[in-house]
Structures are given as C-alpha cells and as structure tokens.
C-alpha positions in Angstrom: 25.9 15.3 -1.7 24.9 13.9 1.9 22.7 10.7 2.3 19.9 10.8 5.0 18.2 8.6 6.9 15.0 8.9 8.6 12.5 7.0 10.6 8.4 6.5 10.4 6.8 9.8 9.2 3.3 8.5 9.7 1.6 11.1 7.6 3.4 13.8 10.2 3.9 16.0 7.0 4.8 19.6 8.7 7.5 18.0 10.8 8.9 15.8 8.4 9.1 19.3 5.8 10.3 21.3 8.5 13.1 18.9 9.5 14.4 18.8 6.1 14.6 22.6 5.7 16.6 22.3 9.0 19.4 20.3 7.3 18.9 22.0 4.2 17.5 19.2 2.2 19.0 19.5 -1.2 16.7 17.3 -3.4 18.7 17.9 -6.3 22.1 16.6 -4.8 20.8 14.7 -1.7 19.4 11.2 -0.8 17.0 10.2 1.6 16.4 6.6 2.9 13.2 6.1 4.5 12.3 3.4 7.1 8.9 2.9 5.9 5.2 3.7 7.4 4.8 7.1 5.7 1.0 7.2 6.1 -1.2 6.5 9.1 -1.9 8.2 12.1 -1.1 11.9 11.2 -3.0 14.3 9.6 -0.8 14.4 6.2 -0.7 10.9 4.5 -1.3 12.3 1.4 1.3 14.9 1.1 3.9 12.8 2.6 3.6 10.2 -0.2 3.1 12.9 -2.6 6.1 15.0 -1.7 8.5 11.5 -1.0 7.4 10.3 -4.4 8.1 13.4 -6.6 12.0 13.3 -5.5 11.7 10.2 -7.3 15.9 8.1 -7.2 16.8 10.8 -4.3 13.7 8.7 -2.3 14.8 5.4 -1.4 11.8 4.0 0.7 10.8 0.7 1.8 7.2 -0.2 2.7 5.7 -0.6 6.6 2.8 -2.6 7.8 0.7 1.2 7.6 1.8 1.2 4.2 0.9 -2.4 3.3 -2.8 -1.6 5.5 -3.2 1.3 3.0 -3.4 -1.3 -0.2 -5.5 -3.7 1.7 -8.3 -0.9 2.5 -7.9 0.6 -1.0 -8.4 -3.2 -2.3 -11.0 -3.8 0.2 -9.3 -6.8 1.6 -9.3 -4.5 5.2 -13.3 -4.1 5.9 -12.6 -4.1 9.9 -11.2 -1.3 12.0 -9.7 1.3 9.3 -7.9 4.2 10.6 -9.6 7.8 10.1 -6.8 8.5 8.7 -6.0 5.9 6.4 -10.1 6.2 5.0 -9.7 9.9 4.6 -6.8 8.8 1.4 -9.3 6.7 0.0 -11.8 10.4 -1.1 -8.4 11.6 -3.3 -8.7 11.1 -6.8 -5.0 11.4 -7.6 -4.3 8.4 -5.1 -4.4 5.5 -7.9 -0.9 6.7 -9.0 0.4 6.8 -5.5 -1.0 3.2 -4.9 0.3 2.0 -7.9 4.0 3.8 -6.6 3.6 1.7 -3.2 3.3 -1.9 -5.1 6.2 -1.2 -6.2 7.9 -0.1 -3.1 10.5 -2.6 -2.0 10.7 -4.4 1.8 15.0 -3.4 1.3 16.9 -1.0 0.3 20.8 -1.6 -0.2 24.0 -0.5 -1.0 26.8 -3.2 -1.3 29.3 -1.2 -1.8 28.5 0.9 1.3 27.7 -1.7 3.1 24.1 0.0 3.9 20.9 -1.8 4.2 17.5 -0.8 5.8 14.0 -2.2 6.1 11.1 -1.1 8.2 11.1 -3.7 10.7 14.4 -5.5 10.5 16.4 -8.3 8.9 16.0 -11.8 9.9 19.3 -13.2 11.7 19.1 -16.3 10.1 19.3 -15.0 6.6 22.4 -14.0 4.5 22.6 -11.0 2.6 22.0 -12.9 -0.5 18.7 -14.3 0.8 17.6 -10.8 2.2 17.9 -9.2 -1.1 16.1 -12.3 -2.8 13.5 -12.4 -0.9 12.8 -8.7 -0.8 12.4 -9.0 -4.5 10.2 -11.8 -4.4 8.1 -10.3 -2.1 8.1 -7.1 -3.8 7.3 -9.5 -7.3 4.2 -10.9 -5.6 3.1 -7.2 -4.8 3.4 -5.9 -8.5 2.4 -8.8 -10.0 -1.0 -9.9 -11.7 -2.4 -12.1 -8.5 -1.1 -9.3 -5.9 -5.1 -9.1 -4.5 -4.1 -13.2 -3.8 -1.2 -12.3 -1.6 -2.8 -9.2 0.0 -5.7 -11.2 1.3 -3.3 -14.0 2.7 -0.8 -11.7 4.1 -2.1 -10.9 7.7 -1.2 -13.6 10.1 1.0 -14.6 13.1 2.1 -18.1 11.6 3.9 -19.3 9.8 6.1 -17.5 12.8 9.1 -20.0 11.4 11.1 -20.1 8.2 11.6 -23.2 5.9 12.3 -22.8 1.8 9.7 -25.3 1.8 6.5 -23.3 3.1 3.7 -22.6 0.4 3.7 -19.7 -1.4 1.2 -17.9 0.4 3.3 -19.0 3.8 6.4 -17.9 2.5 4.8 -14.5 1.7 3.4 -14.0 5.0 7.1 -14.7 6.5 8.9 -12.7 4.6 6.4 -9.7 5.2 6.3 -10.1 8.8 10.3 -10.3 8.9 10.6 -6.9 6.8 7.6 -5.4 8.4 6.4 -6.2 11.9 9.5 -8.5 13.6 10.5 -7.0 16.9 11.3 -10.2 19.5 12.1 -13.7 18.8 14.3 -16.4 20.4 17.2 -18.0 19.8 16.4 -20.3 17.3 14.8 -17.4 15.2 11.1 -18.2 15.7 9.1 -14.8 15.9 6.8 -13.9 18.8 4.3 -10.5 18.0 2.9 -10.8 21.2 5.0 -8.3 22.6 5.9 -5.0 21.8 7.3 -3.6 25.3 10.7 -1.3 25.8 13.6 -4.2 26.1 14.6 -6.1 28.6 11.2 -8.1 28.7 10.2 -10.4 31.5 10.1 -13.2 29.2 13.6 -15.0 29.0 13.2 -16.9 26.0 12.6 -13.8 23.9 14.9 -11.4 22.4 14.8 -8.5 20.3 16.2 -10.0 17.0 19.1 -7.3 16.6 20.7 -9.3 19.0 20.5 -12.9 17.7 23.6 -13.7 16.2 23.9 -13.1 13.2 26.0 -13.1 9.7 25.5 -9.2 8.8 26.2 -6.6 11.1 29.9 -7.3 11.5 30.0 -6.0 7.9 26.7 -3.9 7.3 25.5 -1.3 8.8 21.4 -1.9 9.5 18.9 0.9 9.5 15.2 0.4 10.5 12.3 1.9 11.9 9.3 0.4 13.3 9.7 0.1 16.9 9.4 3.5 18.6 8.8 2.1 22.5 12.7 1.2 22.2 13.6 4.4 23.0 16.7 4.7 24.6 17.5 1.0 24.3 21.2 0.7 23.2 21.4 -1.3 20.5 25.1 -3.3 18.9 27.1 -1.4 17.5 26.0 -0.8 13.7 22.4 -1.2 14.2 20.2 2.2 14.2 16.6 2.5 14.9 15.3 5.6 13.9 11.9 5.2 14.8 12.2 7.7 17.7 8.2 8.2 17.8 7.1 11.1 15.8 3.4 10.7 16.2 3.3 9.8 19.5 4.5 13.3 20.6 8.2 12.3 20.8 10.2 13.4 18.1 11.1 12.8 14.4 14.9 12.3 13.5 17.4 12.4 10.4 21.0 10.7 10.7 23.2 12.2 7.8 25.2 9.5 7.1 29.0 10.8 5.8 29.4 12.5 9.7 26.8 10.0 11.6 25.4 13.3 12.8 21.5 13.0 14.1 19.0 16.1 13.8 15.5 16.1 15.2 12.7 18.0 15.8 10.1 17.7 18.6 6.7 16.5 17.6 3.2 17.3 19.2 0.6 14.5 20.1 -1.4 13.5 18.1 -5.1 13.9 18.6 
C-alpha cells in the first residue's frame, strides 16, 4: 500500500488518469489525498468528481474555493460571472449525488498518528491542531446541515480578515473558509490580505506568505496543500509541500508518494 498526494486537478481529467496509470494507481490497496479544486477550468469536471468519488475511503479530499463556487451556482447563490465550465455541470442529471458528496467534503484531512494534515489553501498559524480539526468540522457541519443555503450566501467576503472566538456565526464561517480555502499572505499578527496573489518575495514588507508565520505545527506535522500555483519554485520550510504545481495553466500536474517522498508529474497543455 502507498499513500499519494496530489495537487488541484481542475477538471484536467486525462492528465490526472494518465498520471495515476504512471505510478500504477492501485485503488484497491492505495490512498490518495487530494488538495482540493477538482472542478473548474478544464474540460472534465464531471469525470473527475465521478472517478475521485467512486474510490470512495481510498479518496481523501478536501474542498477548494472552485469546489465551494460549484454549490453556490448549483444553489443559485452565484448569478454573476460563472465559469463555462462550471455551467456546463449544471446540464448532468447524475450531478445531485455528486453535490450532495461535496457538502460533505471536509476543509481537513488528518492523520494523527502520521502526523499528516492537508487542506486546500493552508492552515492558519495561529491555530492549534485541536482548533484546526474543530473547526474543519464545524465548517464542514454548517455545509451539511439544514440552513447550508444560509452559510453559502454569506460565505464570499474579504472580512472578517481576523480571528476572534467571538465573531457571529456567519463571520466565523467566512474565516474559517477563507483560512482552508483561499489564504495565501498575511502578516505577522495573522491578519489575512487577498489582495495579492504574486510569486513570493512581494514588494510589500508587512506581508508574508502564512507558511512562514510562526507557528505551533510544522515542527511536528507535516502540511500538504494546494491552492497557490504562481509559487512555483518558491522554497518553502522544511515540512510544508505545495503541490499545486499548475496543471491547467499548461505547467504540470504532480503526485508525491509519501512512504519514499518520491514526486511524479506529467506535463500539462494550456488550456484554451
């Protein structure tokens, strides 16, 4: 048995099928984490999800932000600038029982004994590991629950771009999506800026890509994510790996196995 790991497939379904046949995929034996964003962009949304969801516990996946846009259009909380790709999901009759898969889908994925945790985005410095995996769940909670159209339509946002216990709900929600989701910079103090999105180092002092705020976990975890694909060849502390190495931008899409930190990728094509 090997574990995998593997960064934003974006609905590039040929390339994420043809990298697992390159490191012979067993979906019997093996796992697969997966750093979120499966649909969007490419061609294949629908047989990414369908293929990711049929290895059912050998498939441990944590939303995205493309993944979260997908239940707002198919809510009709998103009206305004829809992907073509995204709308094209909306004409497949089987995609109720994916949907209802995603609401499900946690913001973290864990293993304490391994010492392994992954989200799309990242991990908040400021939190513990207790408070990451609580607040994943209550996130995820919100999502599955009966008022889930209440916390999709209050979940886009900038602000609350600071964390107190005491925010409202709604608040609260909207942080802890954005920290699993869409965090890339923020500055010492933890407050997040989405503003910027640029390869590190950025001209802006007081900013900082939040992998290297201090903070209480990596000494002892090892911390997967995807998200950020301008990063590139940025060198990141030890025990942090993006995989996010730009699939659908023409780069490539890449697998780390896990019990011999071995990476395998295959080169991707633009995306029209």
């Amino acid at each position: 048995m090997s574990t995998y790991f593997i960064g934003d497939i974006h609905g590039c379904y040929d390339q994420f099928y043809s990298l697992l046949e390159k490191i012979q995929f067993d979906r019997e034996k093996d796992e697969i984490w997966i750093t979120g964003d499966l649909v969007g962009r490419g061609p294949k949304s629908l047989e990414v999800l369908e293929y990711i969801f049929s290895l059912k516990d050998k498939a441990r996946l944590v939303l995205g932000n493309h993944d979260l846009n997908l239940l707002s259009v198919y809510f009709n909380i998103e009206k305004n600038s829809i992907e073509k790709e995204i709308s094209e999901l909306l004409n497949y009759s089987n995609l109720e029982f994916l949907i209802n898969k995603l609401k499900k889908t946690p913001l973290v994925q864990y293993d304490l004994n391994k010492k392994l945790l992954m989200s799309h985005a990242g991990i908040f410095p400021k939190w513990t590991i207790k408070e990451i995996i609580k607040y994943s769940k209550e996130a995820q909670s919100r999502l599955s629950g009966q008022n889930f159209l209440k916390y999709l339509k209050y979940m886009k946002g900038d602000f609350p771009n600071t964390w107190s216990r005491n925010l409202n709900k709604y608040d609260r929600f909207r942080f802890i999506i954005n920290s699993f989701t869409r965090m890339r910079y923020c500055n010492l103090n933890g407050e997040l800026d989405f503003s910027y999105k640029d390869t590190p180092p950025h001209f802006n002092q007081s900013l900082f890509p939040w992998f290297v705020i201090e903070n209480k976990l990596s000494s002892n975890y090892s911390i997967f994510f995807g998200h950020w694909s301008s990063l590139k060849n940025t060198t990141t502390p030890e025990n942090f790996f993006p995989l996010d190495t730009g699939c659908c931008w023409g780069r490539k899409l890449t697998i780390l196995r896990w019990e011999d930190k071995k990476f395998f990728t295959i080169k991707c094509t633009a995306l029209k």
